[in-house]
N, C-alpha and C positions, 0 to 999 in steps of 0.2 A: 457618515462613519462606515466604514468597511466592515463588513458583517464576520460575526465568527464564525471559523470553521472546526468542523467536529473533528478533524484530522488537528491532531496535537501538534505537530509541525507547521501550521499553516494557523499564524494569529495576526491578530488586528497590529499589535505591536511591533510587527515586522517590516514593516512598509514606514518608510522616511518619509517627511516633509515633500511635498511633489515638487515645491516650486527651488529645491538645491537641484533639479536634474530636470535637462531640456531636451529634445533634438533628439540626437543618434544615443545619448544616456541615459534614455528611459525605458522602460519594461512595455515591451509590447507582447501581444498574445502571439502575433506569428510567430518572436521570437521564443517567446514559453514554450511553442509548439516545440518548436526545431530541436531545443534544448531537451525535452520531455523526449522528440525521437531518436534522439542521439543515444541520452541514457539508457534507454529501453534495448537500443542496441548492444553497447556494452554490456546491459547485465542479462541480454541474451547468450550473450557471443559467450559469455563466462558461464552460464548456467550449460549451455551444450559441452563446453569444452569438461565440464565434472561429470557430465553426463554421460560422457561417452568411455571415462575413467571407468564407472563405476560398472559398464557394461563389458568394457577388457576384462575386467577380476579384481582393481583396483579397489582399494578401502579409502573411503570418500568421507567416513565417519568422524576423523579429526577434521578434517578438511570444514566438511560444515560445522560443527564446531567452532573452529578458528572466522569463518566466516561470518558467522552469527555474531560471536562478541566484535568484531570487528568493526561489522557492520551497524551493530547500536551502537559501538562507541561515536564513530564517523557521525552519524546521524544527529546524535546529543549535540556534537559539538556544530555540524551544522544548523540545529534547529539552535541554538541559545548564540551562534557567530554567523549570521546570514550570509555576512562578507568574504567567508570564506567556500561558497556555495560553488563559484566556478570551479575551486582547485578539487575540492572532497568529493561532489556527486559524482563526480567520472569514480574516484576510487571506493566510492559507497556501491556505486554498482558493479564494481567487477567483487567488491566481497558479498553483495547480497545473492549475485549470481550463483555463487562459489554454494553458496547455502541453498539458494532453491534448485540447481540444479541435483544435488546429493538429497533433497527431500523428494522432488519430481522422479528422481529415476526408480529410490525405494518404494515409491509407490506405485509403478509402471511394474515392477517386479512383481509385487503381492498382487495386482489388480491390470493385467494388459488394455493400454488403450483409455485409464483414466484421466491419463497426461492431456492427452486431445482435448477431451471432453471436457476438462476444466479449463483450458487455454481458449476455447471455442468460448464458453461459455463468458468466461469472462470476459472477453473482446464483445460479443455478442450485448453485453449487460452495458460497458461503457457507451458503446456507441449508441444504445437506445437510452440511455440518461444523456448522451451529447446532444442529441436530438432534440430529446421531450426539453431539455433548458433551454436550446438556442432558439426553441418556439413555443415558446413559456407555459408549456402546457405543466411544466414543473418551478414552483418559485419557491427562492430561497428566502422568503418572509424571516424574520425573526422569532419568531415559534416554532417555524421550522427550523432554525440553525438548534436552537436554544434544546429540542428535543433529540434532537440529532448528537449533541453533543453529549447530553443525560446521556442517553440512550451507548454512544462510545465510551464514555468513562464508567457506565456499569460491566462494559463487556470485559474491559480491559481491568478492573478491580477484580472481576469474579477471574480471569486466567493467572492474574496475578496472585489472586487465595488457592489456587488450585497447585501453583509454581509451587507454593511455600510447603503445603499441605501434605503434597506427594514426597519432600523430606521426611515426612513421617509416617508416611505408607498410606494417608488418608487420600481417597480419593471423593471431589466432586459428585452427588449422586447424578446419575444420566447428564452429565456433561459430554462427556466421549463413550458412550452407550450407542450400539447399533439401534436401541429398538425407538419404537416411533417419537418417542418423548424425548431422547436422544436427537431421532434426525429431525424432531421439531425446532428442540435449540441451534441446531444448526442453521435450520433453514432462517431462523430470529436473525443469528449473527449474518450470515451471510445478504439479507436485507439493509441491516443495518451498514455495515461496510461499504451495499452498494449504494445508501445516498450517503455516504461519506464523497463521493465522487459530486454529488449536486452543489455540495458545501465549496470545493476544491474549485470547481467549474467559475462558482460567486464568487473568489476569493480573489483568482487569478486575473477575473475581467475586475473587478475592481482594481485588482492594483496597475494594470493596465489604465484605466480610465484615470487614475489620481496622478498616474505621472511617478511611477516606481522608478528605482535607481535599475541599469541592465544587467547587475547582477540578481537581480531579485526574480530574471527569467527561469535560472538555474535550479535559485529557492525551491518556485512553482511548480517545477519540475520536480522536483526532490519531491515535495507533498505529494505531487500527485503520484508518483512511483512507489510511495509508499503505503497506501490505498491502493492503487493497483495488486501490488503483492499479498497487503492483506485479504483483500480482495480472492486472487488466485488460490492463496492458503485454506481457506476458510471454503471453497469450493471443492478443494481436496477433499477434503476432511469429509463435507458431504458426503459427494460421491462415491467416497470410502466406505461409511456407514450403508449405504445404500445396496453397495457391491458388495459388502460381506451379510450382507441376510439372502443373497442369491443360493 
């Protein structure tokens, strides 16, 4: 059985019968790859291109906005219509772009040179979870998925009480707090997020190995971009914290 993945986009339910898809119709990783660098492209290409908006004098603020709901809409309907993964991920990533690029630049403005620093970092993080998994110094055991996954649906419930909350002017205590207990949950989530990538890593070779349909490369991709981003965001955030007690 195909292990769960703590990334909500990426389930056991997703993957078909192996034996409807043969040959040139099955999900392979080098394909996942290509797919995974293609997207990453576009929702670069689109994160510079708001980026550089927002450094003319341009207002980027609906913009990310419009992005944001865009971009969870696209997402929802890829993550619950798999099938429609080739046609939406290209335009999930030129809306999620649209949005990290208009978050990435506001915080390059309050904070010079955090942009690097979290883009470095988070590159730096995957590729040393690519590593420790393709030489199993990290396994994706069932206890592991299993806490992995706790572990995401508590992050995403408590930003979800905090979304709701701040309608009413409440705020989370030391949730987005510079001070230590502050950048301690940060450093929690941003952990967590990064073995959300170890989960993503199992997911993709397994559906690989069972003989996935080749749109399912596209899927893989999608989950894994989105981890990614979370990933990046939640680095921000750090960083932030970090650089405003300087």
């Amino acid at each position: 059985m195909i292990g769960r993945s703590g990334n909500p986009t990426l389930r056991d339910s997703t993957f078909e019968r192996p034996e409807q898809y043969s040959g040139m119709n099955q999900m392979t990783i080098g394909g996942t790859v290509n797919k995974a660098f293609i997207t990453l492209i576009i929702l670069l290409g689109s994160a510079f291109s708001t980026w550089m908006l927002y450094f003319d004098g341009y207002s980027v603020g609906g913009m990310a906005v419009a992005g944001s709901i865009i971009g969870l809409v696209l997402a929802l309907i890829v993550s619950f219509v798999p099938k429609t993964a080739p046609y939406l991920v290209p335009l999930y990533a030129i809306a999620e772009g649209v949005f990290l690029g208009a978050v990435s630049a506001n915080y390059e403005a309050k904070f010079g040179g955090i942009t690097l620093q979290a883009s470095l970092l988070t590159m730096g993080v995957f590729l040393a979870l690519l590593i420790a998994y393709k030489t199993r110094l990290i396994r994706a055991t069932e206890n592991f998925k299993l806490g992995v996954f706790a572990a995401t649906g508590g992050v995403l419930l408590v930003y979800l009480a905090s979304f709701i909350l701040g309608f009413f002017g409440i705020s989370i205590p030391y949730l987005h707090s510079n001070g230590w207990v502050g950048i301690g949950i940060s450093l929690v989530i941003v952990i967590i997020a990064a073995l959300n990538l170890v989960l993503d890593f199992d997911f993709i070779e397994s559906g690989a190995e069972r003989g996935a349909p080749k749109y399912m490369e596209w899927y893989g991709a999608f989950g894994l971009m989105v981890t990614l981003v979370w990933l990046y965001l939640e680095m921000l955030r750090l960083l932030a914290k970090l650089a405003s007690r300087d």
